[in-house]
Structure formats: C-alpha cells, structure tokens
PLY file of the C-alpha trace (Angstrom):
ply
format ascii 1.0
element vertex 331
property float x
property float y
property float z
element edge 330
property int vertex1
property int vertex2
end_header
0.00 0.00 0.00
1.38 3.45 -1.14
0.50 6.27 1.29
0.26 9.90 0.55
0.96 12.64 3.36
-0.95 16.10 2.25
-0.07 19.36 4.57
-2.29 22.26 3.98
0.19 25.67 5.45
-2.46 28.69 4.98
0.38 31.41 6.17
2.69 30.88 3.16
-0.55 29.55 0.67
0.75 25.98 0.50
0.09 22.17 0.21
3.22 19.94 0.73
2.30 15.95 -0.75
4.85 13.80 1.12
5.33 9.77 0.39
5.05 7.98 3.65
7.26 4.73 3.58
6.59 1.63 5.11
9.30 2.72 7.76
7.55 5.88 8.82
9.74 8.48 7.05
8.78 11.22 4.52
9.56 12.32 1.62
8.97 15.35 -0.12
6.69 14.78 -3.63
5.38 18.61 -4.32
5.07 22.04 -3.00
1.41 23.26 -4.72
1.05 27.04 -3.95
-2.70 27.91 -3.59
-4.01 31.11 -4.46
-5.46 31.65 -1.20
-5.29 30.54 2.68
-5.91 27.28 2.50
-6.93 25.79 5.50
-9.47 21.99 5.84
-8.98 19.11 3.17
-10.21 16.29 3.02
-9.70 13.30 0.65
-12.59 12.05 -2.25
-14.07 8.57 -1.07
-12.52 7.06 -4.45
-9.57 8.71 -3.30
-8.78 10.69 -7.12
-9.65 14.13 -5.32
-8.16 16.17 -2.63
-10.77 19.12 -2.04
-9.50 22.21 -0.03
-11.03 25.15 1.58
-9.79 28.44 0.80
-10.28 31.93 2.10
-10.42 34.79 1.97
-12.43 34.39 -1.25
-14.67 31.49 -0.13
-14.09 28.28 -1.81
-13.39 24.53 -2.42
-10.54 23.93 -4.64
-10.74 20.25 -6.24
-7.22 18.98 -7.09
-6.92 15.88 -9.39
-4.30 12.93 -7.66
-1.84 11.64 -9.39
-2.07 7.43 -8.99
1.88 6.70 -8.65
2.95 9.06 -5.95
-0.03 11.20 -4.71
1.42 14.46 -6.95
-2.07 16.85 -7.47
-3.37 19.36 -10.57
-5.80 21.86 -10.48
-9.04 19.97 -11.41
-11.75 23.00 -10.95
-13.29 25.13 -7.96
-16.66 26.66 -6.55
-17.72 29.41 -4.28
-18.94 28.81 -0.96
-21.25 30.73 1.79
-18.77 31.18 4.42
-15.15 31.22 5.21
-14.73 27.23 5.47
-13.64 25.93 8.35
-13.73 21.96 8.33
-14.62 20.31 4.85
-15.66 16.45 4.70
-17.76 14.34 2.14
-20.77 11.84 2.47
-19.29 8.09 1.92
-20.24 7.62 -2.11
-18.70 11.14 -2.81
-22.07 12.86 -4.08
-21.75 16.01 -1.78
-18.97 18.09 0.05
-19.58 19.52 3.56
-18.68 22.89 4.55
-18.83 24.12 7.85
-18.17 27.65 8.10
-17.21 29.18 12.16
-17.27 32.74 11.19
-20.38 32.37 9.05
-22.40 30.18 11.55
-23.52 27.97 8.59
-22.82 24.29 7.24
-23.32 24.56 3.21
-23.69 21.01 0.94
-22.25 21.27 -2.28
-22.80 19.10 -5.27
-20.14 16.67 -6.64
-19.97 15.46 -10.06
-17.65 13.01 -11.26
-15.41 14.23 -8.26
-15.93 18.32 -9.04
-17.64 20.50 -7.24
-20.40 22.27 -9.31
-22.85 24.38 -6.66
-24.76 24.61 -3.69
-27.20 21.94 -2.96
-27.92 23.61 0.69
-27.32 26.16 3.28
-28.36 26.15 6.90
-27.57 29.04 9.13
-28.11 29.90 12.68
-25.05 27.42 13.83
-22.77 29.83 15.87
-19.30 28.58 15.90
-20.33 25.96 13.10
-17.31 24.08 13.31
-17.14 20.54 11.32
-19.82 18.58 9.50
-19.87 14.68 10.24
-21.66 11.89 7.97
-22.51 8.70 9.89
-20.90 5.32 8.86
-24.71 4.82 7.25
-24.35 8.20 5.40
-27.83 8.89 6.34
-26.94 11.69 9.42
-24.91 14.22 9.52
-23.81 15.49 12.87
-22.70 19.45 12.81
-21.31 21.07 16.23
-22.21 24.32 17.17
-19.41 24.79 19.72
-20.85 28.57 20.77
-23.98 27.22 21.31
-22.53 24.07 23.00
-24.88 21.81 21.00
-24.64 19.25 18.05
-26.93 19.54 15.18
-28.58 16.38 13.40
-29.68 15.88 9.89
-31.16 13.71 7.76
-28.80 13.97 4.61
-31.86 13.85 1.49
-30.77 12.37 -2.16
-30.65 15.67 -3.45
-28.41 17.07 -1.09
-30.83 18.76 1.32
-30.17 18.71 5.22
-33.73 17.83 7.01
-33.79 18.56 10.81
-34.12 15.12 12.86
-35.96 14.01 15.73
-34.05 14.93 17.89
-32.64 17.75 16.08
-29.68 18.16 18.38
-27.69 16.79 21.52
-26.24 18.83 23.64
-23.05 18.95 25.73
-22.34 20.55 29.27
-22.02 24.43 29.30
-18.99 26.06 27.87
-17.71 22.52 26.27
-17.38 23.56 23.05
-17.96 20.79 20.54
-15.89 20.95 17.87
-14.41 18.08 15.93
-15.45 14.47 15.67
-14.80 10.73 14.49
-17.10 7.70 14.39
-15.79 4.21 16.20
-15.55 1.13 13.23
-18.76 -0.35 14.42
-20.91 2.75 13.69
-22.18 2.54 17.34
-20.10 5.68 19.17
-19.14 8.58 17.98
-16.14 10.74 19.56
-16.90 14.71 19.90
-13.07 16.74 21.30
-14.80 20.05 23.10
-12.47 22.89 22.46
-13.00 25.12 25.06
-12.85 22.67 28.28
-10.77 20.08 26.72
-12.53 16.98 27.23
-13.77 14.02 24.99
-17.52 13.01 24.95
-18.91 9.48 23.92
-21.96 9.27 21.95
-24.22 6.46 21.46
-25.47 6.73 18.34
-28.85 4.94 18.87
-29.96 2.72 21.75
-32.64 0.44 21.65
-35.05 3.13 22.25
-33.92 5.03 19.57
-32.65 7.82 22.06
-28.86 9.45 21.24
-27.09 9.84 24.68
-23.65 10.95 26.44
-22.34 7.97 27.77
-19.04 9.08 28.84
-17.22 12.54 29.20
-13.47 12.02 29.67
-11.06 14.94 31.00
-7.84 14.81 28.47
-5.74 16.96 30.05
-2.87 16.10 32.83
-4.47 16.64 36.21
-1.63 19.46 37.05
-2.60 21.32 33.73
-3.37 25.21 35.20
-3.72 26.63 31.76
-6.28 27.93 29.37
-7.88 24.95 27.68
-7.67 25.04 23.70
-8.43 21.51 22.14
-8.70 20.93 18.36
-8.41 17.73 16.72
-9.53 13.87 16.99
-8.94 10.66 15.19
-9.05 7.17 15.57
-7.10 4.38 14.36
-8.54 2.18 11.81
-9.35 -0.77 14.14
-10.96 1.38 16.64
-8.41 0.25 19.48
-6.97 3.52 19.97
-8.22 6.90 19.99
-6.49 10.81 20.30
-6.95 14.24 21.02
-4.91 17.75 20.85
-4.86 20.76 22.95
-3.12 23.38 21.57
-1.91 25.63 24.45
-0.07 22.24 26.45
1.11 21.13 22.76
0.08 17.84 24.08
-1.51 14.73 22.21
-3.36 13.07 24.59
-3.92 8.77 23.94
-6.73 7.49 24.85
-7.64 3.65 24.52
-11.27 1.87 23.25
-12.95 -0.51 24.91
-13.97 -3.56 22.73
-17.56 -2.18 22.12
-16.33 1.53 21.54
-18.46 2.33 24.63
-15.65 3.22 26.86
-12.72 5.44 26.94
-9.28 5.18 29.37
-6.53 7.48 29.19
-3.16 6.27 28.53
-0.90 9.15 28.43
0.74 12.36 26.85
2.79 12.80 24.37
4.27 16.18 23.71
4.60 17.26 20.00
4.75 20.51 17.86
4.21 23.69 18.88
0.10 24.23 19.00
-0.40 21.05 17.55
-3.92 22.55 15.50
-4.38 19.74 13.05
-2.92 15.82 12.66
-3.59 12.42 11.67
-3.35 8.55 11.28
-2.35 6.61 8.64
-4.57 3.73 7.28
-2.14 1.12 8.35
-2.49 2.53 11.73
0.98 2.41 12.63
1.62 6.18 12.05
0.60 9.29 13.87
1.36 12.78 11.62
0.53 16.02 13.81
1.16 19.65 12.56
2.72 22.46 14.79
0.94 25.60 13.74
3.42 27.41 15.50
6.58 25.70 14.71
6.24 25.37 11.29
7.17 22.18 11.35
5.34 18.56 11.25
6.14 15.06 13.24
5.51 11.51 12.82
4.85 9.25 15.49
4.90 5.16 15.52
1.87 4.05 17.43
3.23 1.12 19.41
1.87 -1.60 22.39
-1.13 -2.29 23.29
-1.62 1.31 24.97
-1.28 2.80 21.52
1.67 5.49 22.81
3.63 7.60 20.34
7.14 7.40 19.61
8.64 10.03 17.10
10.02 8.89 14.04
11.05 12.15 12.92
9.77 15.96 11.80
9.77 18.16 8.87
9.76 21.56 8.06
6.34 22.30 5.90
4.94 26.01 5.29
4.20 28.33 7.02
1.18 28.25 9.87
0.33 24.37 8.94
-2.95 23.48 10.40
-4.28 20.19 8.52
-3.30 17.13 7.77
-4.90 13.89 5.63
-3.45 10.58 4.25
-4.35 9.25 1.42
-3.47 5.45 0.51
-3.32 4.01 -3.09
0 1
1 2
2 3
3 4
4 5
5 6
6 7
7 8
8 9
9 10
10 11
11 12
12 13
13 14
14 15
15 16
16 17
17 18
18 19
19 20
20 21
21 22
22 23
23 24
24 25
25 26
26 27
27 28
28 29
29 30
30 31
31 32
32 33
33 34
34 35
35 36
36 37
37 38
38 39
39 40
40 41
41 42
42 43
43 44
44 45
45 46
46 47
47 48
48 49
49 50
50 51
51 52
52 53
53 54
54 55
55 56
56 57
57 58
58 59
59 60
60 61
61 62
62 63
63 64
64 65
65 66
66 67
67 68
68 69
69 70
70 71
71 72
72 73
73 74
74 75
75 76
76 77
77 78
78 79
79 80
80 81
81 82
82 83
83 84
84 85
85 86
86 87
87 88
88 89
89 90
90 91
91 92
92 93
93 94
94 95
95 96
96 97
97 98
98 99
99 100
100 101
101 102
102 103
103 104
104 105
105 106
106 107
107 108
108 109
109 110
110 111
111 112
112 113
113 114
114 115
115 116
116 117
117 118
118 119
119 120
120 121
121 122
122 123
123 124
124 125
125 126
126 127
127 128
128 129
129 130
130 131
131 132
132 133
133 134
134 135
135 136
136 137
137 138
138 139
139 140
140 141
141 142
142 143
143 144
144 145
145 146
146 147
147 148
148 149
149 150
150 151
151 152
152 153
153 154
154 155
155 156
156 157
157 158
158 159
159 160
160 161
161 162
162 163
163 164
164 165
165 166
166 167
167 168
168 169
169 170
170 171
171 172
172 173
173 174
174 175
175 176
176 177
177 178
178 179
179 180
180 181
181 182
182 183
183 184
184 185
185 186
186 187
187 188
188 189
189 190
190 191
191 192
192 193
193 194
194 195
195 196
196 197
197 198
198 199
199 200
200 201
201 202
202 203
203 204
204 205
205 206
206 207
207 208
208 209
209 210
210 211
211 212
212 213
213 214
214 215
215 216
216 217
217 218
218 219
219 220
220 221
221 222
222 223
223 224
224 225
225 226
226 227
227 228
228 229
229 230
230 231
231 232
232 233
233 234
234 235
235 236
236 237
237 238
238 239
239 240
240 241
241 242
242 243
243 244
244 245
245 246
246 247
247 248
248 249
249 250
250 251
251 252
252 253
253 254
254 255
255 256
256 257
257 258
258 259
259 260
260 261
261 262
262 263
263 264
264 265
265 266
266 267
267 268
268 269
269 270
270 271
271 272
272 273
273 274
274 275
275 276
276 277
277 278
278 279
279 280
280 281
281 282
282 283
283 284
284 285
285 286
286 287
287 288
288 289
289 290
290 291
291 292
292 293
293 294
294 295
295 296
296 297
297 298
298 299
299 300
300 301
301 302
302 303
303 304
304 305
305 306
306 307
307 308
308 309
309 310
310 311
311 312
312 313
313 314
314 315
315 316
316 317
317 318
318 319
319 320
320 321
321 322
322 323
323 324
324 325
325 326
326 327
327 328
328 329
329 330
C-alpha cells in the first residue's frame, strides 16, 4: 500500500504531498502554492480528489491525484457561503460539507464526477459551526455548534438537502465547546473533542429506544494542567483500538484507549509534539501518527506502538508556514 501525506500551510498559501514509507519516514513529492489561505482538506471517497477550503475568497478547490505518488493538478473550484472551516464528504462522494465558524452555517455542495459544481444547501443559525460529520450509514450528519454548546442532526436527502431530525440536536455541558469528531468502526459511538474545556464526549449513536445519549465525558488533560484549555483535533485508528486528542496551548496529544464495544474510553498518556499542535492524523495502516505544529512550522511523525497505543517520534519536517491540517491518502 502506497500512502500519501498532504499538509495544507495557509500562512505561506501551500500544500506539501509527502510519500510515507513503510518505515515511517517522509519524503517530499510537491510544494502546490494555492491562491489563497488554504486551510481543511479532506480526501474524495474514491480517493482521485483532494478538495480544499480556501479563504479569503470562499471556496473549495478540487485537485486531481496523481495514482503513482499522490502528486495533485488543479481539477476546478466553486464558491462557498462562508469562510470554510472543516470540509468532509458523504461516503459515495455525491456532496462536500462545509462548515463555516465565522459564518455560523454548514453549506452542501454538489459533486460530479469528483468536481464541485454548486450549492445543494445552506443552513444558518449554527454559531461557531465548526465541522460537518456523515454517519458510517451516510444517512446523518452530525454538525457542532461549539458557541452554542450543541450538536446539530440531519437527515442527509438524495438531493443534497439537510432535514432537521428528531431529535434535532444533543447537547453537551455548558462552555464545552464541541468541535471536531470521528465515528468508532462499528458505527455505534461517535467521539466529539470540546475545544473550550478540553474533554472528549462518547456518543451512542442509537440505543434500543432510539434515544442518542452521552455515555461518557473524559477529561484529556494532565491533572496538574493550570492553563487555558484550547483543544482541536480527533482521530481514531482504523481498528478502533486507539483513539487521540490535541490541545493546543499544552502542545500535548493526549492517547486514549477503546474498549472492545467503543463504549468506553481510558486514558493512557501524553505525548508532547509541535508547537500548538492545531491539526494531525493517522495513517490507514495505523501504525503512524502525523501532527502539525501551527506554530513551529514544522510537522512530526509518530509510531503508534503496544497495546496502549503510545507515540514514539520517528522524525519531523519543516512544511509552510502556519500548517494546520493534515490527511493521508493510501493508493
């Protein structure tokens, strides 16, 4: 399996494509400038688009992938509503999510054959809008409005329209912040990080009365942490044994590890990494850990070793300036 590394820098308008070996190491492929900050990507389900956000002139960038080593070339663009700040895609790659922060909206634009070609839908009133989520069943699409410390729920329609559910939203405690989030292998739990108190809730996705509840809300910071909390960023690995969060003002990665059923989280421990680690990611092998320092300007890998699932660094790269996202691709 080849594996492609893609580093979006919005300070210096860049993407670096790195080729991840089978060892862990990198190596540099391209340097794409963008015209524009660009900020989220996120990866086509047939994996033969990377699609960007850009700003300040609101868009989605669709960049073709090369087959033999992940290079990418301009494929075509579209506008968007607001300044996009987390872009994702339902599972058969038939509409691109938007969630825009600044904007308070989540927008669904139409893919054909892979390029984006207009809006399909716009809902507003989401303050602090801040990622869009499809469920493993691409039927619901979860969309956290971390100022108003509440998760949205749709029902995602054929034709691309977002239809309120019953419930039409969970909510967390106050002043959580729910922000980013990842779904566990066996579609039961989903994982939401809340940026501004830095913990990790666990969401059943249906139980058998067809209620959606909290099940678990884990502290990830060190009990001696004094600071200001500032998480970001969550992933899981692909067999759902290990799960991890950021926080950006400790620069800490914090492991967590799954129970069997994905019902229950443990912490394992802390690994320090780049400077205001904003943005990272596994690898499909699950072996590898990549995590961006938006303040260092730099990028690490990690090996994801033992049964706890603790990081070891492989080794770090200088990327553009500011990066803030990261997302494999394997071919």
């Amino acid at each position: 399996m080849k594996q492609t590394v893609y580093t979006a820098s919005p300070e210096s308008q860049q993407i670096h494509v790195w080729s991840l070996k089978n060892d862990g190491s990198l190596t540099l492929v391209q340097v794409v400038d963008v015209a524009g900050q660009v900020q989220p990507m996120v990866i086509s389900p047939d994996k033969r688009y990377l699609y960007v956000g850009v700003r300040p002139e609101f868009r989605v960038i669709a960049y073709r992938i090369a087959p033999d080593n992940g290079a990418l070339t301009f494929a075509g663009e579209s506008a968007l509503p607001g300044s996009p700040t987390h872009i994702s895609t339902d599972h058969k790659g038939d509409f691109l999510f938007s969630g825009s922060y600044n904007s308070g909206c989540v927008s669904v634009t139409r893919l054909e054959d892979g390029l984006p070609v207009g809006l399909a839908d716009v809902v507003e009133g989401l303050e602090g809008c801040h990622s869009a989520n499809i469920t493993p069943d691409n039927r619901t699409l979860w969309v956290p409005a971390l100022k108003q410390d509440r998760i949205c729920l749709f029902t995602l329609s054929d034709d691309g329209k977002l239809v309120a559910q019953t419930p039409a939203e969970v909510t967390t405690v106050d002043g959580a912040g729910p922000r980013h989030m990842v779904f566990h292998p066996n579609q039961q739990y989903a994982y939401c990080v809340n940026e501004l108190n830095s913990s990790v809730d666990v969401w059943e996705l249906r139980d058998p009365h067809g209620e959606i509840d909290c099940v678990q809300t884990l502290d990830m910071m060190p009990e001696d942490f004094t600071g200001v909390r500032w998480a970001a960023d969550i992933h899981i690995t692909p067999d759902g044994r290990h799960l991890y969060a950021c926080d950006r003002t400790s620069s800490l990665i914090t492991v967590f590890s799954v129970s069997e059923d994905g019902s229950v989280l443990d912490v394992e421990g802390f690994q320090p990494t780049e400077t205001q680690p904003r943005g990272f990611n596994v690898d499909h092998s699950g072996k590898y850990l990549i995590a961006a320092g938006q303040k260092s300007h730099h990028i690490a890998v990690y090996e994801i070793h033992g049964e706890q699932g603790l990081l070891k660094e492989k080794g770090r790269y200088a990327v553009g300036q500011g990066p803030m996202w990261v997302v494999v691709n394997a071919h």
